[in-house]
N, C-alpha and C positions, 0 to 999 in steps of 0.2 A: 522341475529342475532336472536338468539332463547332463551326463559329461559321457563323452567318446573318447575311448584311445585310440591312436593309429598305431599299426604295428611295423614290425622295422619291414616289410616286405612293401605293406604301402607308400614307404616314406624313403626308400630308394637306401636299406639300409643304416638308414643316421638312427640316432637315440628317438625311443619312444617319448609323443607328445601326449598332453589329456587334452583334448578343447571342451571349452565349455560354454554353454548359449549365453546367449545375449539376457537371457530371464535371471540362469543362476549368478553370469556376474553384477546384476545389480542387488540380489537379495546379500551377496556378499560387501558389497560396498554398503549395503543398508547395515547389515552386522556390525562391518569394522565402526560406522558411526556412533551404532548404541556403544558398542564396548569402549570405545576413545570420550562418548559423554560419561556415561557410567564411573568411568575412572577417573577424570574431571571431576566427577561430582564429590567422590571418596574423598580424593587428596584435599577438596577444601569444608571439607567435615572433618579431616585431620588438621587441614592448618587452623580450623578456628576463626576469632575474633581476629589476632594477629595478621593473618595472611600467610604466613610462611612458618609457624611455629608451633609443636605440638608437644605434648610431657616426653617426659623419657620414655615412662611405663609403656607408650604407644609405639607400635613399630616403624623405623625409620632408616632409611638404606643411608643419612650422612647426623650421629650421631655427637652431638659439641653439648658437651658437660653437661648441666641438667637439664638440657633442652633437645629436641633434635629437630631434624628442620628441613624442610621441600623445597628442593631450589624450583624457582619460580615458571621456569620453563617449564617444569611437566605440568603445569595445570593449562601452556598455550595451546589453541587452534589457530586453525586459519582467518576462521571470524575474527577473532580477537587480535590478531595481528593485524589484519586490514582496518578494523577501526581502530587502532591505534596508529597507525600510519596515516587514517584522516585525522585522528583528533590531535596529532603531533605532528603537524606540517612540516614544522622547521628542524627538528632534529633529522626528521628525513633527510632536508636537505642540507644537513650539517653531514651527512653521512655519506651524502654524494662529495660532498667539496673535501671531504676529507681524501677520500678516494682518489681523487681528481689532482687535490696537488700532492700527495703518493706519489701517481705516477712522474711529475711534473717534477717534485725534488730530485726523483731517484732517476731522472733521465737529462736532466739539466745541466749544459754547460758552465762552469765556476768562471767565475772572473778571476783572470790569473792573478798571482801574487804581482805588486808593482803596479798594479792598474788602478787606475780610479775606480770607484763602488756605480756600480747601475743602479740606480734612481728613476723608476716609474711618473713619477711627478716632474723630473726634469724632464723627461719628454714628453710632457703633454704639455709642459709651461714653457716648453723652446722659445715660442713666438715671443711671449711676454717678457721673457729674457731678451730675445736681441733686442725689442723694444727698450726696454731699460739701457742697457749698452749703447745705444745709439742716442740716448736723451740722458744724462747724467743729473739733467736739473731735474726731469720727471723724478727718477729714482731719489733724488733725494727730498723733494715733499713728497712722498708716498712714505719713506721713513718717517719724517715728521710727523706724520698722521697716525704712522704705526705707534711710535713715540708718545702721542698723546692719547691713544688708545690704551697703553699700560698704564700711566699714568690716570686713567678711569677708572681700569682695572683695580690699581691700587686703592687712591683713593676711595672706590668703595668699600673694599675688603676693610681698610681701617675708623672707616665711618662705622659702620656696625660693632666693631669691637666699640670704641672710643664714646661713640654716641648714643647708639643702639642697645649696647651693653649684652652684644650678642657674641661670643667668640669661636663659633663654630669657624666661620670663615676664615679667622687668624691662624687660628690652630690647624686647619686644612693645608692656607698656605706656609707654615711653618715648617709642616712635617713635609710637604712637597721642595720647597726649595733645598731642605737636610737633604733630603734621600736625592735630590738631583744633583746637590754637589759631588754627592759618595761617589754615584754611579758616574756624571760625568768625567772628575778625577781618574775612578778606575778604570776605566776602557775610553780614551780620546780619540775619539774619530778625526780622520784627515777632512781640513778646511776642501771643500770644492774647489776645484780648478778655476773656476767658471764665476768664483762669491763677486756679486758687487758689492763694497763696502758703502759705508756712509759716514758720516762724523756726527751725525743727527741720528742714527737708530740708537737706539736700545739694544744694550747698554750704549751710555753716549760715549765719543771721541775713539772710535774705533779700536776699541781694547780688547783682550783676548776675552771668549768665552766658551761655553759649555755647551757641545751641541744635540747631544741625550741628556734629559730629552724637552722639549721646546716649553719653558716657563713660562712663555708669551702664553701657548695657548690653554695651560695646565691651571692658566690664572683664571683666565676667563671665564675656563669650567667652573672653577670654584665660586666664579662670583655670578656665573648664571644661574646654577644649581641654587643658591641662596635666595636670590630674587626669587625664586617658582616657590619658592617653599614658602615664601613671605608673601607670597601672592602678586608680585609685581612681575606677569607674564611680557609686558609691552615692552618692558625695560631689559628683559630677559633675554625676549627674540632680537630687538636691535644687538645686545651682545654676542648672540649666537652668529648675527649676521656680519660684525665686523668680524668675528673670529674667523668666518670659515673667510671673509675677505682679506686677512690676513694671514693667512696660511697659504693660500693663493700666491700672494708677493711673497711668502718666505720661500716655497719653490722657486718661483721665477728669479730671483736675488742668490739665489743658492745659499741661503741663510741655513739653512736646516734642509737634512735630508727629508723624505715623508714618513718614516719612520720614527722620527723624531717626534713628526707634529700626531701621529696615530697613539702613540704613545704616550703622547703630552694629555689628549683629551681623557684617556683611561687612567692616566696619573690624577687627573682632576677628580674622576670621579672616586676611584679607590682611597683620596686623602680627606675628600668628602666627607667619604661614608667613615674611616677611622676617625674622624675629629667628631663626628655622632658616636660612635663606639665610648670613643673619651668622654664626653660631655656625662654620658650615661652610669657612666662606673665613677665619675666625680656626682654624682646627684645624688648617690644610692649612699655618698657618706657626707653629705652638706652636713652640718650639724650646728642645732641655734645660737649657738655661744659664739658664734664667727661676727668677728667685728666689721666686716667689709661685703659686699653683695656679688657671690663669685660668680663669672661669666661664665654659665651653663646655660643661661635661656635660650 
């Protein structure tokens, strides 16, 4: 291991440098690895069983009452960031997209006040709107069909309570239709310039309604999510597939923004999973002396 100084006479007067060969900076790159494992190795003989937490009695630079505690970063390397980058694909690229519309909000022209709202799905459903516009009898059996499509929706959802003696689904779409009146009530979006009406959609005879966020499609989750669970996958997927074909016509019909329908399917699921939250906090006080056989199955 060698190092040279250059002195300010060889070096045209500027500040003295050291250089050092090509042998000693890797013995030094070898060091700084032991000392950076070494010290790895410490902090998780101090964090323990826990991972991140050691007694008070032990020394600890972020002390919290009778614990103290390693934040989790000093024990990463580079190893471990890369394989956690393979083995977490998708947050990677949640972390790209986050980025991505960052820039995208904070550089983004508004729709001015007095303007119609920009809808992404209207413009990709333009076609199948003039289409409708231009056929008014089409539009209105494709309502029909839509029409008879909630009405399956329904129908099943009540067959399971009523027959089934099952009331998750009830209960799912209960607390969905509640929470969609609240929210629609409180923030009313403006009708599309563009909506084709019908006297045969849903709801029937062209009466006013709520358009956050879309019950058409909120229902369907509810009673697809059922079927999977009950094991009737075949009946499942046909529902999955008139939904998304109904969702299609509610773009093109200017029925609903896509917002509306994006929102409807994560409304299905999150009333889903609360009417199982219910079910389970009603089981845990069933008790034998109840005269009647309550809908938790």
């Amino acid at each position: 291991m060698s190092c040279r100084r250059r002195s300010s006479e060889d070096n045209g007067g500027e500040t003295d440098m050291i250089y050092v060969d090509r042998r000693t900076k890797q013995c030094l790159g070898n060091l700084f690895c032991i000392c950076s494992q070494e010290i790895q190795r410490k902090l998780r003989d101090l964090m323990g069983a826990n991972g991140n937490v050691v007694h008070q009695d032990e020394k600890s630079p972020f002390p919290l009452g009778d614990t103290a505690v390693y934040p989790s970063f000093m024990g990463w390397s580079m190893t471990y960031l890369i394989g956690t980058a393979r083995f977490h694909p998708l947050p990677v690229l949640l972390v790209g997209c986050l980025l991505f519309f960052m820039a995208v909000e904070y550089t983004l022209v508004m729709v001015p006040a007095g303007s119609q709202p920009y809808d992404v799905g209207f413009v990709w459903t333009q076609s199948l709107h003039d289409l409708l516009l231009e056929r008014p009898a089409l539009n209105t059996v494709l309502a029909a069909m839509n029409t008879v499509f909630v009405g399956m929706q329904t129908f099943y959802i009540l067959w399971t309570c009523v027959v089934e003696g099952r009331g998750r689904p009830t209960i799912a779409a209960l607390f969905m239709f509640t929470c969609r009146g609240i929210l629609g009530y409180t923030t009313q979006l403006p009708l599309p310039e563009e909506f084709l009406g019908s006297g045969v959609d849903f709801p029937v005879g062209n009466v006013s309604f709520f358009l956050f966020f879309s019950g058409h499609v909120a229902g369907a989750v509810i009673a697809s999510l059922d079927m999977r669970r009950v094991k009737r996958n075949q009946l499942a997927f046909t529902f999955d597939t008139l939904n998304a074909l109904q969702s299609v016509r509610l773009l093109g019909t200017r029925g609903h923004y896509t917002i509306d329908l994006v929102a409807g399917v994560g409304a299905g699921w999150l009333f889903d999973s609360l009417a199982g939250k219910y079910e389970e906090s009603k089981r845990s006080t069933v008790q034998k002396d109840l005269v009647f056989e309550p809908l938790i199955g």
